[in-house]
N, C-alpha and C positions, 0 to 999 in steps of 0.2 A: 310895804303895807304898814299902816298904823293900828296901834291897838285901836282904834277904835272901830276899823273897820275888821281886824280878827275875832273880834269878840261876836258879833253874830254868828260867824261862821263856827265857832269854837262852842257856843250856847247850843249850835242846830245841831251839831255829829256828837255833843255828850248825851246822847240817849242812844242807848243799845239799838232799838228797830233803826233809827234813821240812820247808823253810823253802819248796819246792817245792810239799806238801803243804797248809801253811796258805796260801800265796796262792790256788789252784786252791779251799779249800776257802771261803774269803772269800767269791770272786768265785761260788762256789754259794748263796749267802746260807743263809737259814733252812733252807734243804730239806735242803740239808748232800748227801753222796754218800756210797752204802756202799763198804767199801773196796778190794772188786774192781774196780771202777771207776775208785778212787783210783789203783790200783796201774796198771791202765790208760795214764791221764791221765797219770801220771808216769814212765811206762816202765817200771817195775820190775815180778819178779815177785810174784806176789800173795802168797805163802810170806813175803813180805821185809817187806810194806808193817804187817803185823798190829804186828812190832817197834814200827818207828816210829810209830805210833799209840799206841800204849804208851807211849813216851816223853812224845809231846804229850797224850797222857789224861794222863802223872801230873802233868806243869806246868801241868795244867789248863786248856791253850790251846783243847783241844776237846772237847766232848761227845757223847757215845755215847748211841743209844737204838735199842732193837730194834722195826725193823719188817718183821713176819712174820718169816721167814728171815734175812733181813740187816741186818748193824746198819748204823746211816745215822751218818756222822758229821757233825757242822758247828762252826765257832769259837765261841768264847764270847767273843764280842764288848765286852762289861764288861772281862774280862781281857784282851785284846791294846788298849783301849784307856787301862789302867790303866798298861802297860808301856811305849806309847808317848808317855803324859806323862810316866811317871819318867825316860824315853830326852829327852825336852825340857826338861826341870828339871836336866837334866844341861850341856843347853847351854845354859841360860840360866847356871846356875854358870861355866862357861869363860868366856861373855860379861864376866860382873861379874869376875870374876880379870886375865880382858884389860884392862878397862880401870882397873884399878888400876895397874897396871903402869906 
């Protein structure tokens, strides 16, 4: 992954609700939760949560599909696992600078 494509994804999970958002939707695995629910889960009103989801749809952290009336959401698990090797390749980088030093 290149900075330039972590950087959305890093911009979307630095606010407390949506970074709220993806663990609760994680720990829902495949079924994923629609987002009255979401909004639920998270305390927020449901008016509020459509935003943030919007946000993490467009960094592509989650995906959206309509079942019946409600759209279901869940992570896209390729992508948050792409982000947290580029987030470990970053300390492995510090690593190797430490011990040059």
């Amino acid at each position: 992954m290149l900075e330039n494509d972590a950087l959305p994804i890093l911009s979307a999970i630095a606010q407390i609700t949506r970074l709220k958002v993806l663990v609760i939707l994680a720990r829902a695995g495949s079924s994923g939760m629609a987002s009255g629910d979401l909004a639920d889960a998270v305390g927020i009103p449901r008016h509020l949560m459509s935003s943030h989801l919007a946000v993490l749809s467009r960094a592509k952290v989650v995906v959206a599909r309509k079942t019946g009336r409600a759209v279901v959401y869940s992570v896209d698990r390729e992508r948050i696992s792409q982000v947290g090797e580029y987030i470990a390749a970053l300390g492995d980088v510090a690593e190797d600078c430490a011990a040059d030093e």
